[in-house]
Structure formats: structure tokens, C-alpha cells
C-alpha positions in Angstrom: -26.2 319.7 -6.1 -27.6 318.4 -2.5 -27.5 321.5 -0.3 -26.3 320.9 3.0 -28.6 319.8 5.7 -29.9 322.9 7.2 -29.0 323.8 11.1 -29.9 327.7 10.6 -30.3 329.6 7.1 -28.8 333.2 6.6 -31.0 335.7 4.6 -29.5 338.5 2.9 -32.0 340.7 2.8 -32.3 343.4 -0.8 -30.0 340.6 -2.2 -31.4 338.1 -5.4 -32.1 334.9 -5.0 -29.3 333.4 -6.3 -26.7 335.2 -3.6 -29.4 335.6 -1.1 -29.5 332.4 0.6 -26.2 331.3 2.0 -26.5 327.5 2.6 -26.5 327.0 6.5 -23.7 326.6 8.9 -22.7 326.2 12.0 -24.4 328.6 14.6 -21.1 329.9 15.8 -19.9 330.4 11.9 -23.2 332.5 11.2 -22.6 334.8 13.5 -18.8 335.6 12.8 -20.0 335.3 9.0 -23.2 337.6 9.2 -21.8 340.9 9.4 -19.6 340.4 6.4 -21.5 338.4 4.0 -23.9 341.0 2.1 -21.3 342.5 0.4 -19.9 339.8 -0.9 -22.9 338.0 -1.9 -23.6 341.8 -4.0 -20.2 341.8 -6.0 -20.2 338.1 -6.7 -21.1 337.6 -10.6 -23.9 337.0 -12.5 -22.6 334.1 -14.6 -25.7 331.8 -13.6 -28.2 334.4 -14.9 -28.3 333.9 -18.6 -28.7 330.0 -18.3 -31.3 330.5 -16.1 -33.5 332.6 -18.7 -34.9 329.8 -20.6 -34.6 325.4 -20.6 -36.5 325.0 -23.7 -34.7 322.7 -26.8 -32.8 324.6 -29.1 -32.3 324.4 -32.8 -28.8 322.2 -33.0 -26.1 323.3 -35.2 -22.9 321.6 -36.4 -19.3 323.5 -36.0 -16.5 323.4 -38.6 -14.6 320.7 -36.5 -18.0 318.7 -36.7 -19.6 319.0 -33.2 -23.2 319.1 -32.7 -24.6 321.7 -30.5 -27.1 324.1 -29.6 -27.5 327.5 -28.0 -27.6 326.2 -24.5 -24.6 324.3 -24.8 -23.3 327.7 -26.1 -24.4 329.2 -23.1 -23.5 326.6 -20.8 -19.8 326.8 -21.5 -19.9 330.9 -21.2 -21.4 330.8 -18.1 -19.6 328.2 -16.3 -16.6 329.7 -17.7 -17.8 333.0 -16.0 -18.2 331.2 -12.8 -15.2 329.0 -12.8 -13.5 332.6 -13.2 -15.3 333.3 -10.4 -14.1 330.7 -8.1 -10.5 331.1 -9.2 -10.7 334.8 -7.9 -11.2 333.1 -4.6 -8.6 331.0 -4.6 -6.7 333.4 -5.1 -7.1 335.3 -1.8 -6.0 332.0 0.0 -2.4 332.4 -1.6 -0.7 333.5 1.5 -3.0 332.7 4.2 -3.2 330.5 7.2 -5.6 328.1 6.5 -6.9 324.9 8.4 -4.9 321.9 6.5 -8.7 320.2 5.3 -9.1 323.8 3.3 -5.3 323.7 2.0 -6.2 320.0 -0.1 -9.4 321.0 -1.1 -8.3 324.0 -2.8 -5.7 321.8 -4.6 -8.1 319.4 -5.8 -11.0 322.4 -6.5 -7.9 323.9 -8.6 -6.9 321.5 -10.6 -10.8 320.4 -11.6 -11.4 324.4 -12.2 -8.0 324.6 -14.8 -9.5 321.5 -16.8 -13.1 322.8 -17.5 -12.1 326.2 -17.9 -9.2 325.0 -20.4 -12.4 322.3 -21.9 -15.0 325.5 -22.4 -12.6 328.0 -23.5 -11.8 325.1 -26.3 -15.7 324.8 -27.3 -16.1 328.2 -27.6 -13.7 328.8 -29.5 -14.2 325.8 -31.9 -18.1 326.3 -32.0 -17.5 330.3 -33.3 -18.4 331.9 -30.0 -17.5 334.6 -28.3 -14.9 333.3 -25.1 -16.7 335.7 -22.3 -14.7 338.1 -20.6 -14.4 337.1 -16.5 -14.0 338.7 -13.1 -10.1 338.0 -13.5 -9.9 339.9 -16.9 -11.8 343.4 -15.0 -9.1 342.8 -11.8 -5.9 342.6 -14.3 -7.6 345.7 -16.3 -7.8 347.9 -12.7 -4.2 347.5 -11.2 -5.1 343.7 -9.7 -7.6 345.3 -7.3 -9.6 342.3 -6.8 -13.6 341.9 -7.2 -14.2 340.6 -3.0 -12.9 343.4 -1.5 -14.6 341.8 1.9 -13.4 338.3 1.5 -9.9 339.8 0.7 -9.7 342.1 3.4 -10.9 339.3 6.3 -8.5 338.2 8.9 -8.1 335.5 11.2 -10.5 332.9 11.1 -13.3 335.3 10.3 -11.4 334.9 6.4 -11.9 331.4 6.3 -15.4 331.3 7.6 -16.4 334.6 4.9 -14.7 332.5 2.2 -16.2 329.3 3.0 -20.0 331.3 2.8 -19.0 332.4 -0.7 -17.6 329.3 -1.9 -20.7 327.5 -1.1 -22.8 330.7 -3.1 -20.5 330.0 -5.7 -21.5 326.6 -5.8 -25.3 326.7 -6.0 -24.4 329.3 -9.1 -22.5 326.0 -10.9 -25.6 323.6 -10.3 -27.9 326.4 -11.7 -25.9 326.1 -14.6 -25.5 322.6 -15.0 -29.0 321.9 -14.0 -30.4 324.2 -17.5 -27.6 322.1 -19.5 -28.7 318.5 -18.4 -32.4 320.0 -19.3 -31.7 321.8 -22.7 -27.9 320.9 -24.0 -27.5 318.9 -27.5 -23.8 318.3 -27.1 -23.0 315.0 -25.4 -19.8 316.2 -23.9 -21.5 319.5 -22.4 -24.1 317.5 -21.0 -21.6 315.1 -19.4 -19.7 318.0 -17.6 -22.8 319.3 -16.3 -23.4 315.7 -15.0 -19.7 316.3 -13.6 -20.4 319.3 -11.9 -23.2 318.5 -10.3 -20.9 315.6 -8.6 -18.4 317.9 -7.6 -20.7 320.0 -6.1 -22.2 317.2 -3.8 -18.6 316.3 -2.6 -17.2 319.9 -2.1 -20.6 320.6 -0.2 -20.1 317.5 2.0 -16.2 318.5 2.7 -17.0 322.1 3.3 -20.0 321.2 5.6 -17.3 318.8 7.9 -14.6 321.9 7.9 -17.5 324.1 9.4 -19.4 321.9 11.7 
């Protein structure tokens, strides 16, 4: 994913790498953003983590239905499923909200791309044998719908859609982790080609997030 084009960088500091660099934004964003940011770069998941462990080749194996894989295509669809989850839980705290009308079609197109892979890498895992991963949705549903951002959900005004943005673009450099270990280590042609995907998506959502903030 191209990370947008820096105009001041937010460090979190105590948090890990992956949450603890919020791609820049605009000066006046930061500072409305700052105060609110660390938790919600703490609670957000750690879906990126187990593709990041190792991009070395894999023996390949062949499922009943005849696909040819291998462990990182295994973990590739677990962990973007994870993250997808992830996302979703976002998109979730706009139901409701006052938004600016760029952010209302963006979430309808980052919807409907987040349904199809989520529906695609359920489908592997499940036809390769593997375990579908439980997500961020599953532990809110299981704790009477009290939802993992607590600080994104709680934000008013237009401090929410600044604090949303921040964690949608953290969200974002998790995905092209991900992908970025599957284009590297993946057997299956179709897994590969999604990571391809995502990293595409990324780019574009980066680019339209970066013009709703400057």
C-alpha cells in the first residue's frame, strides 16, 4: 500500500509498531485526533501478527475439492478475515451518524468489497479443513454488543470522524502487512490474486481518505 505523503506523523508512544504510527494528516486533524488515538490504536486487533512471523515457502498441499495451497495461504485468509472483522466493527459505529457525504460512499463501496472477501476466505477455510477464526464481532455479540472501540464509539461531532478516519488508515497498513507476506510466500493463485487486490484497495482508500482530511 503507498502510505500517504507525510505533512506531520503521530507517535503513539508504549504502542507496537503496527498501531504505533498513524499515517499523517492534516495539522488541524492531529491535534483534535491526538488525545484520543492511543486507546484505540491499543484495542485494535492483532490479525496482522501471525502473517508477519515468517515469509519463507511452505510445503503445498492439495484440499478435497482439489486446491493447491500452503500454510501461508492458510494464514492469509485467517488473518485478513480477522481484520476484515476488524474494519466491519468500524463501520458499524457510522450507522447513525452525521457524516461528511465523501465518507457516506466510501463506506458503501469499503462494505461491499469487505462482504465479498470475507464471504471468499470464510469459503477457503472452510474447504481447505481449517479452522474459520473467531473475530472482534463474534467477542462484541458474546458481551451484550458492547463494542471493541469504546473511544471511536464514544466520539462526537467531528472529533468521530477524524478518530475513525486515524483508525481506518491503522486498519489499513494491518491489510497490506498481510497481503504483502501472501504475495511473498502464498501457493494458491487465487489467494495471491486477492492479496494483489488488496493492496489496490488500499492505495485508493488511502488516496480518498487523504482528500477527506486535507
Amino acid at each position: 500500500m503507498r502510505l500517504i505523503e507525510p505533512v506531520s506523523t503521530l507517535r503513539v508512544a508504549g504502542v507496537p509498531a503496527r498501531h504505533g504510527s498513524i499515517p499523517a494528516m492534516h495539522p488541524s486533524v492531529v491535534r483534535r485526533v491526538a488525545a484520543a488515538v492511543v486507546p484505540v490504536a491499543l484495542v485494535l486487533g492483532t490479525a496482522a501478527c501471525t502473517a508477519e512471523e515468517s515469509a519463507a515457502p511452505a510445503p503445498r498441499q492439495t484440499a478435497p475439492n482439489g486446491d493447491v495451497f500452503n500454510a501461508a495461504d492458510a494464514a492469509f485468509a485467517s488473518d485478513l478475515l480477522k481484520q476484515r472483522a476488524e474494519e466491519f466493527a468500524l463501520i458499524d459505529l457510522t450507522v447513525g451518524r452525521t457524516l461528511d457525504g465523501r465518507l457516506t460512499s466510501f463506506l458503501d463501496d469499503a462494505r461491499e468489497v469487505r462482504a465479498s472477501e470475507v464471504d471468499t476466505t470464510t469459503r477457503w477455510l472452510t474447504d481447505w479443513g481449517k479452522e474459520v477464526p473467531r473475530t472482534v464481532r463474534d467477542h462484541a455479540s458474546e458481551h451484550s454488543g458492547a463494542h471493541p472501540l469504546p473511544e471511536v464509539e464514544n466520539a462526537s461531532g467531528s472529533t468521530f470522524q477524524d478518530v475513525w478516519v486515524a483508525a481506518w488508515l491503522a486498519e489499513l497498513e494491518d491489510s497490506d502487512r498481510i497481503a504483502s507476506v501472501e504475495e511473498k510466500a502464498g501457493a494458491n493463485a487465487d489467494a495471491r490474486d486477492l492479496a494483489e487486490a488488496v493492496d489496490a484497495t488500499n492505495d485508493d482508500e488511502a488516496d480518498a481518505l487523504e482528500d477527506l482530511v486535507g
